[in-house]
Each structure stands twice: as structure tokens, then as C-alpha cells.
C-alpha positions as CSV (number, residue, x, y, z in Angstrom):
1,X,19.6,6.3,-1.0
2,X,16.2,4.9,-0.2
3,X,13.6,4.4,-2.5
4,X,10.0,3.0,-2.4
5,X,8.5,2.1,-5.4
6,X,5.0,0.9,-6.6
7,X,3.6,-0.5,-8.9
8,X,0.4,-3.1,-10.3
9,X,-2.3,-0.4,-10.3
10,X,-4.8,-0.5,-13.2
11,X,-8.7,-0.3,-14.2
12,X,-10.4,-3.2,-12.8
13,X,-14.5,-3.6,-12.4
14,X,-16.5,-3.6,-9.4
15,X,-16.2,-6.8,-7.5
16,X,-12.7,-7.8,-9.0
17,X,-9.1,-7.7,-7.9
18,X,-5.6,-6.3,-8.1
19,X,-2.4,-6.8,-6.1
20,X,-0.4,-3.9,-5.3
21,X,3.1,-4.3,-4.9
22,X,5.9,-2.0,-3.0
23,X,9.4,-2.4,-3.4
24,X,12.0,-1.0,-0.9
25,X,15.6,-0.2,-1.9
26,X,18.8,1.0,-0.1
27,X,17.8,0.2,3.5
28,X,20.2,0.0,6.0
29,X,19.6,-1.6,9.2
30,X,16.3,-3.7,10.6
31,X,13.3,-4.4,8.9
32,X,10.7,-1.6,8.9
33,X,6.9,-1.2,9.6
34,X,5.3,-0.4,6.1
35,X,2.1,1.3,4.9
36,X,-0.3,1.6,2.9
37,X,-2.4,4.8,2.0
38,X,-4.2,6.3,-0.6
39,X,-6.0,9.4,-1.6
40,X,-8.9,9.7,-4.1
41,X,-9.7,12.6,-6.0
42,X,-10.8,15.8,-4.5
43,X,-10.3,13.9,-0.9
44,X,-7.4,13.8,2.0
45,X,-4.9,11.1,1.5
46,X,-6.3,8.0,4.1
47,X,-4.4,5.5,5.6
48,X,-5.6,1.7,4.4
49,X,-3.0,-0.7,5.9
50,X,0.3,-1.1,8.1
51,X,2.7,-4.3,8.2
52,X,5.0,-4.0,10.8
53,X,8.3,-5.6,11.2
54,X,7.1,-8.6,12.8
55,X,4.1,-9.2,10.5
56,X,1.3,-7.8,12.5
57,X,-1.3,-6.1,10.2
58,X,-3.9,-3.3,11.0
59,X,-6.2,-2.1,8.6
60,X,-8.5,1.2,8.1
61,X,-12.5,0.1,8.7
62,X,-13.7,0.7,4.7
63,X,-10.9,-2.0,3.7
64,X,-10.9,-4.6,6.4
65,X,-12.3,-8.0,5.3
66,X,-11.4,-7.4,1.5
67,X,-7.8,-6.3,1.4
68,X,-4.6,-8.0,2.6
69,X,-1.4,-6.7,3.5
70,X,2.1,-8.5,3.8
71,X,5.3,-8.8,3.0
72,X,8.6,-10.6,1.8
73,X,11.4,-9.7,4.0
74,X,13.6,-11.3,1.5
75,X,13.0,-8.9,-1.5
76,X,12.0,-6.2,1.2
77,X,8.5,-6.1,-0.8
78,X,5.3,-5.4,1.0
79,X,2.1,-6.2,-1.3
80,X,-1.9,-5.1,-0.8
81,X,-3.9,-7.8,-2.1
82,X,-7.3,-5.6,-3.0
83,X,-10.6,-8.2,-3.2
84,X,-13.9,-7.4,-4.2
85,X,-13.5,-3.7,-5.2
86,X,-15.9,-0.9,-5.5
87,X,-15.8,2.3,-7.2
88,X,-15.2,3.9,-3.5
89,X,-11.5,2.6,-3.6
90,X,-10.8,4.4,-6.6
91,X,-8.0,6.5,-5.7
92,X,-3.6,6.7,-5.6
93,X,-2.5,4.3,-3.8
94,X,0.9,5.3,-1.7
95,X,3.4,3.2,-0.1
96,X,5.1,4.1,2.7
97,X,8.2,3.1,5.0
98,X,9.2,4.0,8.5
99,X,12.1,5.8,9.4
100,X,13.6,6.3,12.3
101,X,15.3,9.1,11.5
102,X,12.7,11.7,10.1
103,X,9.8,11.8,7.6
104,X,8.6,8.5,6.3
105,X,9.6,7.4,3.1
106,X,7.2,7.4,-0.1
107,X,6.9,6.4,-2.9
108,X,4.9,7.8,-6.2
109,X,2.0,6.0,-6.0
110,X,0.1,3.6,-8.6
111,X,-3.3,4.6,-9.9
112,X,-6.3,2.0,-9.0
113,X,-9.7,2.4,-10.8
114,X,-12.6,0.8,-10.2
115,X,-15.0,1.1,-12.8
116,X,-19.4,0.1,-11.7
């Protein structure tokens, strides 16, 4: 059974950092594009970032220049490395994983405030 799980969310001020980390479990088969997405309260969950399986990145305009995605194949782990935050990307961040075979996977998402 596949499962995506999340995890290193937390209250940070304005202008710090966190790293977000997303672990993948029970995948058969080639190594998947991953996302990242989030969705802040009141609002429509937004796409942030994608990894895909050979390392190209693309990220959503309010994020690029400040966060990083990538991955380790190894421990299929993708991580979001989240510099100089504002209270704008307070929100649940979501981790995603491609499948071929129907819906995307999710996971539960890990909370990221950002206090001014």
C-alpha cells in the first residue's frame, strides 16, 4: 500500500526558514514526479512545486526564488526547503505523488505558520 507522509511543519517568523520533508512508502516500479501544494485557510489548495523523476523542478510564481524542491531517490524522500517566509505562506502544506494508474497520492499535510 502506498503512503506519502509529511512532516517538519511548525511556527516560524517572518523572514525565517523550515524544511518540509515527504516520505514515500510501498512504491512499486520507477521513480515518480512529486509535488508540492498547499492550501491556506479559507482559500483553494495551490500548487507550489513539482520534482520530476529526473530532477527537473518547476515552481508556482509566489514561491520561486525562496523555496527549493528536491529529492533523495534513495529514501524515496522529496523535501521543500522554504527561505525567507512571510505570513502569506501560512497554510497546509500537501505532498503529493504521481500515479500512473489513477488519482495521485497524498499525504495529510503538515501545518506551516508564519507569524509577522
Amino acid at each position: 500500500q502506498v503512503q506519502v507522509v509529511e512532516s517538519g511543519g511548525g511556527l516560524v517568523q517572518a523572514g525565517g526558514s523550515l524544511r518540509l520533508s515527504c516520505a514515500a512508502s510501498g512504491i512499486i516500479g520507477s521513480i515518480r514526479t512529486m509535488r508540492w501544494s498547499r492550501q491556506a485557510p479559507g482559500k483553494q489548495r495551490e500548487w507550489v512545486a513539482t520534482i520530476d523523476s529526473g530532477g527537473s523542478t518547476n515552481y508556482a510564481n509566489s514561491v520561486k526564488g525562496r523555496f527549493t524542491i528536491s529529492r533523495d531517490n534513495a529514501k524515496n524522500t522529496v523535501y521543500l526547503q522554504m527561505n525567507s517566509l512571510k505570513p502569506d505562506d501560512t497554510a497546509v502544506y500537501y505532498c503529493s505523488l504521481f500515479n500512473p494508474l489513477g488519482p495521485d497520492y497524498w499525504g495529510q499535510g503538515t501545518q506551516v505558520t508564519v507569524s509577522s
